[in-house]
VEXTIMI-315742 format. One record per residue (C-alpha): residue in one letter; x, y, z. Coordinates in steps of 0.2 Angstrom, whole numbers, plus 5000, padded with zeros to 4 digits. Layout:
N
AXYZ...
END
This chain:
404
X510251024645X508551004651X508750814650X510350804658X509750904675X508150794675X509350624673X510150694687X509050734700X508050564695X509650494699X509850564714X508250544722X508550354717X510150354728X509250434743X507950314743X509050164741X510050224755X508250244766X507850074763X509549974767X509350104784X507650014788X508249844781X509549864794X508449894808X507149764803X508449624797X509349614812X508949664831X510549674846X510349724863X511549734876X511249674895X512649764905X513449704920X514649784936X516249744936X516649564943X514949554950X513749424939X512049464946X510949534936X510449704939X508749744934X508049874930X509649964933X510850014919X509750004906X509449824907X507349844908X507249944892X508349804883X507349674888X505749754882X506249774866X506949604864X505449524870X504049644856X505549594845X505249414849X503449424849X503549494830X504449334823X503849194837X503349064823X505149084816X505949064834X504848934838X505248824823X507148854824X507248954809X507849124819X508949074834X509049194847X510949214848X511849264869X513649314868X514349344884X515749444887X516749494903X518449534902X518849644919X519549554936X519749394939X520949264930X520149184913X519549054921X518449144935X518049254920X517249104910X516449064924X515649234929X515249254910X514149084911X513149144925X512949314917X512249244901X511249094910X510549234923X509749364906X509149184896X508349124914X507449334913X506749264898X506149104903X505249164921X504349284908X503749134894X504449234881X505649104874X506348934883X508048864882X507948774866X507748924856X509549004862X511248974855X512649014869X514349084867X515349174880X517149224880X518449294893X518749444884X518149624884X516649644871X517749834865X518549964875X517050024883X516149884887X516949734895X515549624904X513949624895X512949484886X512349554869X510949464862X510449464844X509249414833X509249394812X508049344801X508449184790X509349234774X507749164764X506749274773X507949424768X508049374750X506049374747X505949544756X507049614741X506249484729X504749624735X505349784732X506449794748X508249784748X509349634752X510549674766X512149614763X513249574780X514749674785X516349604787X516049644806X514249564807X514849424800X516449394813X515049424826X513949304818X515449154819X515649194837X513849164839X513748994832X515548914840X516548914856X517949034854X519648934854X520048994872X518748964880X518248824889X517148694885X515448754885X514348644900X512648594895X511148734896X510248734909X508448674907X507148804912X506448664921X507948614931X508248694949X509648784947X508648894935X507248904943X508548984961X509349084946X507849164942X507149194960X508649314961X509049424946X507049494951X506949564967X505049604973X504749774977X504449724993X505649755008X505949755023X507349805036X507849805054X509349905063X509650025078X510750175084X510750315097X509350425103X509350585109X508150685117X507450855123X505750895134X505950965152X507450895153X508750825139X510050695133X511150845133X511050885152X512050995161X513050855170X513450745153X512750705136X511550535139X511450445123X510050325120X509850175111X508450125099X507949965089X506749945073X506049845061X505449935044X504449865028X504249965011X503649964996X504650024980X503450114966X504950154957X506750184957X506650364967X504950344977X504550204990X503350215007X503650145022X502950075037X504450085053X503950025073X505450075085X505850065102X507150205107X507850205127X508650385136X509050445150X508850645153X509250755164X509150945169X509751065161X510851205168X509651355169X508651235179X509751145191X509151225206X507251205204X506451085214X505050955213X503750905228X503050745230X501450795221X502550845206X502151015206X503851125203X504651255213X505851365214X506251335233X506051205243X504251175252X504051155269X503351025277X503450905261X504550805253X505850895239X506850835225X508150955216X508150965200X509950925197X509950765206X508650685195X508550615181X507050545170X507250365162X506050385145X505650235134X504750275117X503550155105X503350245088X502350195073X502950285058X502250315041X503450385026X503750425010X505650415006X506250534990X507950464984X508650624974X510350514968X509050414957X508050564950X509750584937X510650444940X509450274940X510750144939X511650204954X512150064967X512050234981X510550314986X510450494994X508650495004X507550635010X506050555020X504750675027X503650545041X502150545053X502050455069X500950375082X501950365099X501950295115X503050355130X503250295146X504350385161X505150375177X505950495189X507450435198X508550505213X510050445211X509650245210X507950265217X506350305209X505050445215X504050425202X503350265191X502650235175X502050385168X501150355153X500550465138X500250455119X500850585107X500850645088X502350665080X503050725062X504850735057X506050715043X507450605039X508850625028X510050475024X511150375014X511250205006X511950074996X511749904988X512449764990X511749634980X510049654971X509249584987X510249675001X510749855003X511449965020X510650115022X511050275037X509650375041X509750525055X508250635058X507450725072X505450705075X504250845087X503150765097X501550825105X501550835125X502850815135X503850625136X504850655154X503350645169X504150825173X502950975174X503051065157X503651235162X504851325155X505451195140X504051155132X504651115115X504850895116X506050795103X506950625096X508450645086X508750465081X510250405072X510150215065X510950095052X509649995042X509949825034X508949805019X508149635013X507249664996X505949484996
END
């Protein structure tokens, strides 16, 4: 009886390590990873949906068996797939560029050149939940496998399904066009392909909007609401997916005027205020003027985007963007058409925060909407700072997004 439980368990253990090592044989046998792509778009989006950590692990991968890649005993295998919009044609031909733009990812990076891929690409979905990817994959030579288990490990023996795969790998599918020459890493096609599946961290944007104001007087006078107009250039850097800093200069144009609680103060030619006229000297009342205000604003600022802090592959952004600024301000004082006072000059500080929205359009251009107000130091109307002494910008802009 004794024998019989110890046969047993000897022969269970045996099972359970035999089944560990055909797990690791798996793992060490053969390697596939999966570059995904949107939906009948071919660039290749990087890092986004997964794509960086697929490419790091094919590349130590590649590293680990280089002499057998290099002497064309392990081919690294791309099988494109993209079976969503478009008519099989435009789908072989998306599919080509897809699976030329992840070998071109390699090839900028010197971790394999063209020589060393075998290409197949079909018009079909790749399964029901992804249909336009490019799987790569990589197995070792079947000598190789056999002197492994010759060694103590196991032989792996491929599936049904590998081997299908495998077949797919090594010949055009049937209705799929024929296959065009690779392109040469040292051609120029490439070389444009692989200038755009990267983008630089680097940007830089430009766009304008409306303006809005408050000092002594406002944009939202008593008479009418006054919008302004601004214009700006921007350039950032992106540390990562959900933090990036800018650098912004903007020019933003107002008109404001009085508000009600004040349209019956007056202003003297000194530009001194009154509540009554002064005798003798020269009177303007307050609700027949108004005060022409043009801003210059160097901004710093550091731009959150909560969307990417859970959902990195996003194409959408949702920005929170606290900011310092360095502004100029320069104003006027009209009566009616006329001016009474010229070119009054001061600098301020200014801190804000801006809240906003974007989205992108390819990997090198996105929009973005940002809306914010800033508090400035001093007043920015050439009014004497009574009553309202809290000053303002509340500027509204579309951005256009060039990632270099």
């Amino acid at each position: 009886m004794k024998k019989k439980t110890l046969t047993l368990l000897v022969s269970i253990v045996a099972i359970i390590n035999l089944m560990q090592a055909q797990q690791t044989g798996k793992s060490t046998t053969e390697k596939e990873l999966i570059f995904r792509f949107y939906a009948g778009n071919d660039m290749f989006f990087f890092p986004g949906k997964g794509n960086e950590k697929a490419f790091r692990k094919a590349c130590d991968y590649i590293e680990a068996h280089r002499k057998l890649i290099e002497s064309g005993q392990m081919p690294i295998y791309i099988n494109g797939y993209c079976g969503t919009k478009g008519t099989p044609e435009e789908r072989l031909e998306r599919v080509r560029i897809m699976s030329n733009r992840v070998k071109s990812k390699f090839i900028r990076a010197k971790i394999a050149i063209e020589g060393n891929f075998v290409t197949c690409n079909s018009k079909d979905s790749y399964n029901k939940k992804m249909h336009n990817v490019v799987i790569m994959r990589l197995m070792l030579p079947q000598d190789i496998q056999q002197n492994k288990a010759s060694s103590g490990e196991p032989q792996i023996e491929a599936t049904e399904t590998k081997q299908e795969n495998l077949n797919q790998a090594t010949q055009q599918p049937e209705t799929e066009e024929p296959q065009t020459n690779p392109i040469s890493s040292t051609e120029q096609p490439a070389t444009r392909l692989m200038l755009q599946e990267k983008p630089s961290r680097w940007y830089i944007g430009m766009g304008g909007g409306f303006s809005f104001g408050r000092s002594t007087f406002a944009s939202f006078a008593m008479d009418k609401t006054h919008p302004g107009i601004n214009v700006g250039l921007v350039g950032g850097y992106a540390i990562n997916s959900t933090i990036s800093t800018e650098l912004s200069i903007n020019y933003s144009h107002m008109t404001l005027g009085s508000y009600d609680c004040c349209q019956n103060l007056w202003l003297d030619a000194d530009g001194n205020r009154y509540f009554a006229p002064v005798a003798g000297m020269k009177n303007y009342k307050y609700s027949d003027l108004t005060s022409i205000t043009n801003l210059i604003d160097l901004g710093a600022h550091f731009n959150i985007d909560l969307i990417h802090l859970w959902h990195t592959d996003s194409k959408w952004s949702a920005l929170v963007a606290p900011a310092i600024y360095g502004v100029y301000s320069n104003a006027s004082i009209k009566q009616s058409n006329t001016k009474i006072f010229e070119n009054q000059s001061r600098f301020h500080f200014s801190t804000g925060i801006d809240i906003g929205a974007g989205y992108i359009i390819t990997p090198k251009i996105g929009m973005r909407f940002m809306t914010g107000v800033n508090y400035l130091t001093g007043a920015i109307d050439a009014l004497p700072r009574e009553e309202h002494k809290t000053s303002y910008i509340w500027n509204s802009s579309l951005l256009l997004i060039f990632k270099l």
